[in-house]
VEXVEXGU-671152 format. One record per atom (N, C-alpha, C, CB): residue number from 0; x, y, z. Coordinates in steps of 0.2 Angstrom, whole numbers. Glycine has a CB too. Layout:
{pos = NUM	x = X	y = Y	z = Z}
...
***
This chain:
{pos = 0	x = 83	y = -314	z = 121}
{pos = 0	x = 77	y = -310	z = 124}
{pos = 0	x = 79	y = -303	z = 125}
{pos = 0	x = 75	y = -313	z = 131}
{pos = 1	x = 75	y = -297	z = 124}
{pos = 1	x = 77	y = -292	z = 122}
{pos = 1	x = 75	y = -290	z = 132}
{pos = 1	x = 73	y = -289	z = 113}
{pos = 2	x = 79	y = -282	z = 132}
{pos = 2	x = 75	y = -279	z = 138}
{pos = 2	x = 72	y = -275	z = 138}
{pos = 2	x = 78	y = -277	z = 141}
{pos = 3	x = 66	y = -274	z = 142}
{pos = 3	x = 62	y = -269	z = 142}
{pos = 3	x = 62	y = -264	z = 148}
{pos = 3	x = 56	y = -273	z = 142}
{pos = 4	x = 59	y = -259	z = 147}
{pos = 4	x = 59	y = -254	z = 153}
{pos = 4	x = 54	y = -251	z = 153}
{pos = 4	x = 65	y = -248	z = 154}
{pos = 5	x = 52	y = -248	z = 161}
{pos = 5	x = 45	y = -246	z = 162}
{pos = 5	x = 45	y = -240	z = 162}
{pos = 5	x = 43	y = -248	z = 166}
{pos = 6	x = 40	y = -236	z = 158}
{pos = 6	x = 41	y = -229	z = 156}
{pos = 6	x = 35	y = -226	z = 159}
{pos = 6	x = 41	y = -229	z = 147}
{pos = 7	x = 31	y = -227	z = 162}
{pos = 7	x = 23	y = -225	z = 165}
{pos = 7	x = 20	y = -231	z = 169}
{pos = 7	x = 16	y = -223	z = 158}
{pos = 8	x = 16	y = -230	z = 175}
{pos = 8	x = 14	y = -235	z = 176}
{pos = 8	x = 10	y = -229	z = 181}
{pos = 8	x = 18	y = -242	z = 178}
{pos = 9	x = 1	y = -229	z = 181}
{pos = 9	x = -3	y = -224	z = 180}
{pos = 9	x = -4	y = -228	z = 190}
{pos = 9	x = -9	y = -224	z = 172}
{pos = 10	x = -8	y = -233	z = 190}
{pos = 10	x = -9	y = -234	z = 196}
{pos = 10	x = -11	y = -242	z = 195}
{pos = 10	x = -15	y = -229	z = 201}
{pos = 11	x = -13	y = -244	z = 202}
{pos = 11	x = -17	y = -251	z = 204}
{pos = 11	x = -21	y = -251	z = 209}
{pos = 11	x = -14	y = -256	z = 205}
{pos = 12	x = -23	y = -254	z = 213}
{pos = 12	x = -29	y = -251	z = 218}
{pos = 12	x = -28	y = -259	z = 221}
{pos = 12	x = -38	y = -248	z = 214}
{pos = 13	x = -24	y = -260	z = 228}
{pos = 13	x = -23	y = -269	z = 229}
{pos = 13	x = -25	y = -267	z = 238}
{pos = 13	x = -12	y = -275	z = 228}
{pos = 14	x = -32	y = -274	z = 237}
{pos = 14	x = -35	y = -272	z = 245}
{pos = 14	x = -31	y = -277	z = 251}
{pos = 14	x = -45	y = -274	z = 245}
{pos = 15	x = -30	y = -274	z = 256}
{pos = 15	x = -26	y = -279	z = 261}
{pos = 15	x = -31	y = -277	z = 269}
{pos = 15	x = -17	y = -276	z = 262}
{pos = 16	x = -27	y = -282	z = 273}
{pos = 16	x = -31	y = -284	z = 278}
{pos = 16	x = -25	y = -279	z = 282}
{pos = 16	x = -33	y = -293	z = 279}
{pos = 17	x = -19	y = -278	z = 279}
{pos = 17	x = -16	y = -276	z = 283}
{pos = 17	x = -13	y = -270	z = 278}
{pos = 17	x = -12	y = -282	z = 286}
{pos = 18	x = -14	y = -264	z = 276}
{pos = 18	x = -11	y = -259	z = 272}
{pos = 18	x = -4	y = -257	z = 273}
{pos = 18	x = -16	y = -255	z = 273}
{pos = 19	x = -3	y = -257	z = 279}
{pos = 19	x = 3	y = -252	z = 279}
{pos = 19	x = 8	y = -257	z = 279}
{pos = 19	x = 4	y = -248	z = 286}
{pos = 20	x = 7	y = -265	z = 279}
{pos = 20	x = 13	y = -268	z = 278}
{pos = 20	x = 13	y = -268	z = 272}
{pos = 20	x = 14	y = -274	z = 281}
{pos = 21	x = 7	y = -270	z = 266}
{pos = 21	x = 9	y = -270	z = 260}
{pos = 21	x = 12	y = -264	z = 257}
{pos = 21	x = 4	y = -271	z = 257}
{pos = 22	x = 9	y = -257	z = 259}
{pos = 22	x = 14	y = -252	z = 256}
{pos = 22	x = 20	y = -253	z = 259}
{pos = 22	x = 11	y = -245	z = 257}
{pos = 23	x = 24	y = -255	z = 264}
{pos = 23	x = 30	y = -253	z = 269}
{pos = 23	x = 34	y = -259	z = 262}
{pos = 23	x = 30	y = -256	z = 280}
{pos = 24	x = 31	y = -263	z = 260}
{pos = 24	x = 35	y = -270	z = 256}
{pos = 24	x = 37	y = -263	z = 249}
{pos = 24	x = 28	y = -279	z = 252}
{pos = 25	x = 30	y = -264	z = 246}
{pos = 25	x = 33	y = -259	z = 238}
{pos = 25	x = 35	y = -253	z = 239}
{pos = 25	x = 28	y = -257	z = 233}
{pos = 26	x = 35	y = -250	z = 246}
{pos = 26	x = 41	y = -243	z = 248}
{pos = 26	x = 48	y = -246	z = 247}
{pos = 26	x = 41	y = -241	z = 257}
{pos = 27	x = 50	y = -251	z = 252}
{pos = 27	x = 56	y = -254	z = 253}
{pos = 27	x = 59	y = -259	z = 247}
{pos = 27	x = 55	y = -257	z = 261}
{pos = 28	x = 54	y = -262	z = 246}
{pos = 28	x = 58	y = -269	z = 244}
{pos = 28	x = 58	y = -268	z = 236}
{pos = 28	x = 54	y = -278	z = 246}
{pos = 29	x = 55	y = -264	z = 233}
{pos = 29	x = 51	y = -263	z = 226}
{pos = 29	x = 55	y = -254	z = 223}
{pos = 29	x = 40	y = -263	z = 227}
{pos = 30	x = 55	y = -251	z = 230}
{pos = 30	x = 55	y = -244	z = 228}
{pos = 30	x = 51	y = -240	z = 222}
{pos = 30	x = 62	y = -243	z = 227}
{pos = 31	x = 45	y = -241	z = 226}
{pos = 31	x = 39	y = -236	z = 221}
{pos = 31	x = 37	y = -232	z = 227}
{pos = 31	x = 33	y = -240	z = 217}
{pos = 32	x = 35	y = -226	z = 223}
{pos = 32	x = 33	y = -221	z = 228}
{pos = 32	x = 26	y = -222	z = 227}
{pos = 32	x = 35	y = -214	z = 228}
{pos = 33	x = 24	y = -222	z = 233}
{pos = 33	x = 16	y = -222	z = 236}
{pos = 33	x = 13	y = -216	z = 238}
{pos = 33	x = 16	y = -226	z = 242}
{pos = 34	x = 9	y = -215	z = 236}
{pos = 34	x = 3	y = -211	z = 239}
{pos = 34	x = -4	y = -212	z = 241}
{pos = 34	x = 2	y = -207	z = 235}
{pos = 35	x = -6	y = -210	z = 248}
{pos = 35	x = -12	y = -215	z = 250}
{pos = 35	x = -18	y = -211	z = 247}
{pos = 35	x = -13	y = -217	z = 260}
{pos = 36	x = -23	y = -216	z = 244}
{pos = 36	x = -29	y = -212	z = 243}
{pos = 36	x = -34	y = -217	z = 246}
{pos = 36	x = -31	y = -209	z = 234}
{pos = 37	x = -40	y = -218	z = 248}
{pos = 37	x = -46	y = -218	z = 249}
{pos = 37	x = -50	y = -222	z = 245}
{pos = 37	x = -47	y = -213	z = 250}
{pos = 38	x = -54	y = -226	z = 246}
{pos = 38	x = -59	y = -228	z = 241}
{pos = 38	x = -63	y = -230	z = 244}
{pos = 38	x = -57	y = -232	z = 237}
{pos = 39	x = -66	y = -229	z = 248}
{pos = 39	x = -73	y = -233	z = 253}
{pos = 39	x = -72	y = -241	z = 253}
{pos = 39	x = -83	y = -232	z = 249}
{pos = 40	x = -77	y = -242	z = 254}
{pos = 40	x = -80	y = -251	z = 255}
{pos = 40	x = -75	y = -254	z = 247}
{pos = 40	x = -93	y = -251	z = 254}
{pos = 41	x = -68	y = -256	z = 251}
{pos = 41	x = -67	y = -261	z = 245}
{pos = 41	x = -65	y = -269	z = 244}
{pos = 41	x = -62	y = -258	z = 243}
{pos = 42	x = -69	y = -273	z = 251}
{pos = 42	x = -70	y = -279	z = 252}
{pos = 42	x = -74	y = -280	z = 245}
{pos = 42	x = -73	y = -281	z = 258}
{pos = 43	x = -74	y = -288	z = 246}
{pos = 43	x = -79	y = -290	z = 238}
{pos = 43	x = -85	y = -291	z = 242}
{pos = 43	x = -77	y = -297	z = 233}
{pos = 44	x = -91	y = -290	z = 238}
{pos = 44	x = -98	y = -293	z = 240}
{pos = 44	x = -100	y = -298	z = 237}
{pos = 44	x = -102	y = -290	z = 238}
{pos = 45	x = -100	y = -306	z = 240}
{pos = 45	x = -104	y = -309	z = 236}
{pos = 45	x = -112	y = -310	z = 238}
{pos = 45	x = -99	y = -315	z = 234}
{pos = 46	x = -113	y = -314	z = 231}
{pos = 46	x = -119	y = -315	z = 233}
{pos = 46	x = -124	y = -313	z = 231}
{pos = 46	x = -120	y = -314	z = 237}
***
């Protein structure tokens, strides 16, 4: 199996009930740097 490496990764947008622990994990345990942005109402709607 050959190895790959990551050369760009632009963003993802992952909603939580708890934010700061999700970013404190991909800070610490992942080491990606984080920047907070904003996005309003990002629960799902159903219905």
């Amino acid at each position: 199996m050959s190895e790959t490496s990551l050369e760009f990764f632009s963003g993802i947008l992952l909603v939580s009930e708890n934010p700061e622990r999700l970013a404190t994990f991909y800070r610490n345990v992942l080491d990606l740097p984080l920047e907070e942005e904003r996005h309003g109402d990002t629960l799902p709607h159903w219905g």
